[in-house]
N, C-alpha and C positions, 0 to 999 in steps of 0.2 A: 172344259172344266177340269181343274189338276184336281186330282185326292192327293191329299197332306195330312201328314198324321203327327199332331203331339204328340210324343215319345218321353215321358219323364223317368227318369234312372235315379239312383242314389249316386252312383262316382259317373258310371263310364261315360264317355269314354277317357276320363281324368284320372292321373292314379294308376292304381294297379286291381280297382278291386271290379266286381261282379264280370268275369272273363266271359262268362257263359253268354253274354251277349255279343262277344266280337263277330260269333257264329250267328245268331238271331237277325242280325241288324245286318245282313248281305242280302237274306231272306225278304225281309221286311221294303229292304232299298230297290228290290225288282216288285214289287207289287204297288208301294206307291208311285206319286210322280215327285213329292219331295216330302223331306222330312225334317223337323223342328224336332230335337231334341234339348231337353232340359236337364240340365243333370246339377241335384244337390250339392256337389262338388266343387267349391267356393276357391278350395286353396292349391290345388294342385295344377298341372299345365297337362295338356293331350298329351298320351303317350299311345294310344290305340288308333291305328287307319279307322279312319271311315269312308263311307261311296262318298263319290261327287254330289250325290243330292243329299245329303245331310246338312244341315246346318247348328252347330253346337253351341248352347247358351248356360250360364250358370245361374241359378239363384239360388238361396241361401236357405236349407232344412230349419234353421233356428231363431227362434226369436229375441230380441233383444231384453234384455232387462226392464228395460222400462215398456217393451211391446209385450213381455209375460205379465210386470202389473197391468197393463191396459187390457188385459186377459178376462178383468173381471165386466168390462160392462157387456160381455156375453152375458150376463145376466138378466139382461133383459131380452136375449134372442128366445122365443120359442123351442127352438129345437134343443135347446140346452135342456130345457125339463122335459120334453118329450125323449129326448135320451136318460133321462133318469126314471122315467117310468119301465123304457127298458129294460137299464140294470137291475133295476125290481124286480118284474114283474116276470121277463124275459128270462134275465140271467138267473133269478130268484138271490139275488144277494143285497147285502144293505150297502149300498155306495159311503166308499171312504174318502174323508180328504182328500185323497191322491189320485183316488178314479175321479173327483168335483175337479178338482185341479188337471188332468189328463184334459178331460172335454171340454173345458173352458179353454187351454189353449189351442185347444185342437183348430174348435170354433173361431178363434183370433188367428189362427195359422192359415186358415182356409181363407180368409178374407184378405188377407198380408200378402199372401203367395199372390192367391188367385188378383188381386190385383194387378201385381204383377207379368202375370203369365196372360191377364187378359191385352195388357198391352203388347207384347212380346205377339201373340199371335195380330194384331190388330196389323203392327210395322210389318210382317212379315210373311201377311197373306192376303187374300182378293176377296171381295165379296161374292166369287161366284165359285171359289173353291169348295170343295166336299170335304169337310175337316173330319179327324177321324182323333179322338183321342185314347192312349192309353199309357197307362202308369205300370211299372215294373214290378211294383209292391205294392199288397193291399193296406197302406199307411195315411198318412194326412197329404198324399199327393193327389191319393186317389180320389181321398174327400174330397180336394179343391176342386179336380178336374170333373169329380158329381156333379158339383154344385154352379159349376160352368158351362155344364153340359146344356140346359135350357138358352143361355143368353149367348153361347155362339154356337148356337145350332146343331152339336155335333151329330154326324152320319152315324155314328156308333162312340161310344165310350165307356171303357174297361178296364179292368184293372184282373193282375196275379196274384198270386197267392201264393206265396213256398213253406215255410214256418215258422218261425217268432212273429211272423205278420197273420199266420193262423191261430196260432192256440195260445189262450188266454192264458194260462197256466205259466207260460214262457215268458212272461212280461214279469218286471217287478211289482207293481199294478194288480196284476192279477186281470187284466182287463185291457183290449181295444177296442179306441173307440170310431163310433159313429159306424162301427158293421153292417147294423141293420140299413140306415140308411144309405150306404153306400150301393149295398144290394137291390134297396127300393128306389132310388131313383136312377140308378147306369144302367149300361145294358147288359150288366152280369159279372161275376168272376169267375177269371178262369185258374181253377187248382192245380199246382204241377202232381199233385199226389191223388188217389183214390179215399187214401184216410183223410186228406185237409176239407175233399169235399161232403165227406160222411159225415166229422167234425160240427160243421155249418149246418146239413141237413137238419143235423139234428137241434141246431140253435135256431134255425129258421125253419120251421118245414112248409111254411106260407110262401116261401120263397125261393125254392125247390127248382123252380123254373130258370130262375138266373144263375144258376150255377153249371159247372162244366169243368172238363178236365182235360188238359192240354198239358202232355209230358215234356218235359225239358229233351235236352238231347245235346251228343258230340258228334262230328266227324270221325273219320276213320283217320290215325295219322300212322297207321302202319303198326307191325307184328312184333310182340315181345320176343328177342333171339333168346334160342334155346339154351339148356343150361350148360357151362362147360365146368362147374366147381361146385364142392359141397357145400359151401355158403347160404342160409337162410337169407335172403335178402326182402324187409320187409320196409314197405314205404307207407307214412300216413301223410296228409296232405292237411291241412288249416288252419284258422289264424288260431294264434295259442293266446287263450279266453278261457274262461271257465267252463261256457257251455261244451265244449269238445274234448274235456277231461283228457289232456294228452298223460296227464300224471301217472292214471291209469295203463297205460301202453308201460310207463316207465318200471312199474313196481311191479306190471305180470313179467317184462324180460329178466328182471334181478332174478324170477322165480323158476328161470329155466335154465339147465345145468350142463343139459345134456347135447347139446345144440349149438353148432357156431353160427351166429346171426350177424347181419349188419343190420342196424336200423338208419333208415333216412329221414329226415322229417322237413316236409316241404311247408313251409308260411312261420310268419313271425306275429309280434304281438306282443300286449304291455305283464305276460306271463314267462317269457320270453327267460328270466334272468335267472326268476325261480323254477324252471323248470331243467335249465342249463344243472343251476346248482344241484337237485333231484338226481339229476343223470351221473353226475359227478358221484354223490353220495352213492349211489344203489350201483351202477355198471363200470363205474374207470376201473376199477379194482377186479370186474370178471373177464377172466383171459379170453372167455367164449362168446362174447357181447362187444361190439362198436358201434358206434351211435355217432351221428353227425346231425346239425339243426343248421340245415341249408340256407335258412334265412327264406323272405318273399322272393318268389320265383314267378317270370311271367307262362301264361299258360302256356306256351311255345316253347320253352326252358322244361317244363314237365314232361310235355308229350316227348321229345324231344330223348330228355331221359327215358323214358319208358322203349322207347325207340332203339335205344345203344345198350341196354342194360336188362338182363332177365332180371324179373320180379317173381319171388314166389308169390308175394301175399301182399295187400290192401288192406289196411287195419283204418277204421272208423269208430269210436267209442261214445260220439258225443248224448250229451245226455236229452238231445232236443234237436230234430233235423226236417225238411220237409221230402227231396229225393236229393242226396248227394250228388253235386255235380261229380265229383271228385271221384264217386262210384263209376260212375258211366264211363269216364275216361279210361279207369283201371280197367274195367270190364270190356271196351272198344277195343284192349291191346291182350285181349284174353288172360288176362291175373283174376287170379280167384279174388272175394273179399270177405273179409268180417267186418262186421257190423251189428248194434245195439238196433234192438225192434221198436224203431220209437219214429214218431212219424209216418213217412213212407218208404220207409227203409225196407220193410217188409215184402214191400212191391218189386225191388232191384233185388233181393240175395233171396235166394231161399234153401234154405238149410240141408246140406248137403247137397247140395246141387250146382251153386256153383262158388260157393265160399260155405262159411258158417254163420248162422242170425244168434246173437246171443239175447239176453233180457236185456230189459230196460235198465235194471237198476243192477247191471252184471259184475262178477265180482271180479277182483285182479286175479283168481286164480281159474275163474272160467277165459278169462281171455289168453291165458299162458296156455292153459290147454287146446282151445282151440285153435292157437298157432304152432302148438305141437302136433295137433292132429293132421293139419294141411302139411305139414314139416316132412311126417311120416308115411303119407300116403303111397303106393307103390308108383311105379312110373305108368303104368296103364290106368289109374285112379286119376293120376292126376295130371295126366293127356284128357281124361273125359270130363275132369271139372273144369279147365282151361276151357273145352270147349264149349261147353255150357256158359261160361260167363260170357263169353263171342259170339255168342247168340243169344243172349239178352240182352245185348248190346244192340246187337242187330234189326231183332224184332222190336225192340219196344222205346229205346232210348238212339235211334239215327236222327241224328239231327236235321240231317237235307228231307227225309219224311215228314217227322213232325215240326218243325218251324216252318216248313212250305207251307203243311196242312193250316196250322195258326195263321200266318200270313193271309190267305186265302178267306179263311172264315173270317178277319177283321173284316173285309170288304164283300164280306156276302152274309 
């Protein structure tokens, strides 16, 4: 009897995005015997290795125009009102048009997909296999694969959780759906953070039991070289979106004077143009400021740099996170970080210790300071913060650790 695990992603391995599974899915390929992944990823072509036993299929996150009006004879599913008693009763809020509208597709999506995906598994596996599925995101993948969970039998079936797939607040919406249910009929989520699962407790506490937390993690890819110049050199890493406020990076650097910085900014985005222009406005003109927008880089292109090039600082701003991959990696090559207390950011930086945590809603001129403060620190301060971040790396966020560990617990 082989164990085969549905594997649903948003890109990978298509694309350039969720990197943090090229590591995951090495892990995963020595614990089953084959793997069926799925990835939302419709337009793009492989650009990430996978094992020999993977097999990579696409279908499609969205529904067609005439499949969103077909959206409404969810109205006569059950579960559509038993999720509006939810929002009620549950969330304590009055459901808007747009949360009525969210769950009715949602509902058409899971029947759309999961059709889908029930043939995909039907061609591509045996009846006496031990199927095992699980979803990358706690989204409408995970609902389908819930809600498939009874009719192909699954050994276990799971779904993650990082953050805009946690906290309602992050949505336009204000609201995702079918939570609850997802929680009551799989066999649990697992949280990469300590907050996303407190989060939940507290929206479900009847269902306390299915939840878990299972940290992300990197590899080690080797030592930030020591410093030979007085150069500030500060790297932020993401797509440039709204939610990661890179704006903010731009207008605390116009506010520091005293300091020769380079700034590096690794990932692209449809912010991209306006943010360019920003940099132009606020830093071409200051003699003690350089700034470069690298464009999307693959994760092997990052480490890589971090590898040839001391980094004082790791700057993170975003206004919505669950644990930054992008932390872990700074902090695997011992760079201090900064970072907004929002999510589980909390979890990875702790204030003076091995970066600075600033607030949530922190202003451009606490983050000019805080990278003055790392800037200033003596050389025996900040040999002891380096090290600290290299050992939260170590202990809490090792990849070959904790994805073993996940791996192992799918199948036990």
């Amino acid at each position: 009897m082989a164990r085969v695990l549905i594997f649903c992603t948003a890109t990978f391995p298509y694309g350039t995005g969720e990197t943090f599974i090229e590591h995951e899915i090495q892990y995963l390929a020595e614990t089953f015997d084959r793997i069926i992944l799925i990835s939302n990823n419709t337009h793009d072509t492989i650009t990430r290795n996978v094992p020999d036993t993977v097999t990579c299929t696409q279908v499609s996150y969205e529904l067609s125009r005439i499949q969103k009006c077909m959206s409404f004879i969810q109205l006569c599913n059950p579960l559509f009102y038993k999720e509006l008693r939810i929002i009620r009763r549950t969330y304590k809020k009055s459901f808007s048009k747009l949360q009525i509208l969210t769950a009715l597709q949602t509902l058409h999506k899971t029947k759309v997909i999961g059709s889908k995906i029930s043939k995909i598994i039907s061609a591509c596996t045996h009846k006496s296999d031990a199927l095992y599925a699980y979803s990358y995101w706690a989204n409408d993948m995970a609902c389908t694969l819930t809600k498939l969970h009874t009719k192909h039998a699954f050994t276990r079936c799971i779904s993650r959780a990082h953050g805009w797939d946690v906290y309602f607040e992050a949505n336009v919406a204000q609201y995702l759906p079918f939570r609850h249910y997802i929680l009551e009929h799989s066999d649990g989520i697992w949280f990469i953070s300590n907050a996303g699962e407190q989060y939940y407790s507290q929206l479900f506490p009847n269902l306390r039991h299915k939840m878990y937390m299972s940290r992300l993690g990197v590899l080690s890819a080797g030592v930030c070289p020591s410093k030979t110049d007085t150069t500030i050199r500060i790297i932020s890493c993401s797509n440039l979106i709204p939610v990661k406020q890179v704006h903010k990076i731009i207008e605390a650097l116009a506010n520091i004077d005293s300091l020769p910085i380079e700034w590096i900014h690794f990932g692209d985005g449809h912010l991209r143009g306006d943010l360019e222009s920003l940099s132009a406005k606020y830093l071409t003109e200051k003699t003690n400021c350089s700034y470069t927008f690298a464009g999307q880089k693959t994760n092997q292109e990052v480490l890589e740099f971090y590898a040839k090039n001391h980094v004082d600082v790791f700057i993170n701003v975003s206004s919505s996170e669950g644990i930054p991959v992008s932390i872990m990696e700074a902090m695997s090559f011992g760079i201090p970080c900064i970072g907004t207390d929002v999510g589980g950011v909390n979890e990875i930086i702790s204030d003076s210790h091995n970066g600075y945590l600033l607030p949530a809603q922190t202003s451009v001129q606490e983050i000019a300071d805080a990278i003055t403060r790392i800037a200033t620190l003596d050389s025996q301060q900040k040999t002891h913060m380096r090290n600290n971040a290299y050992a939260t790396w170590q202990t809490r966020y090792n990849a070959e650790k904790n994805y073993r560990d996940f791996a192992h617990m799918l199948t036990n």
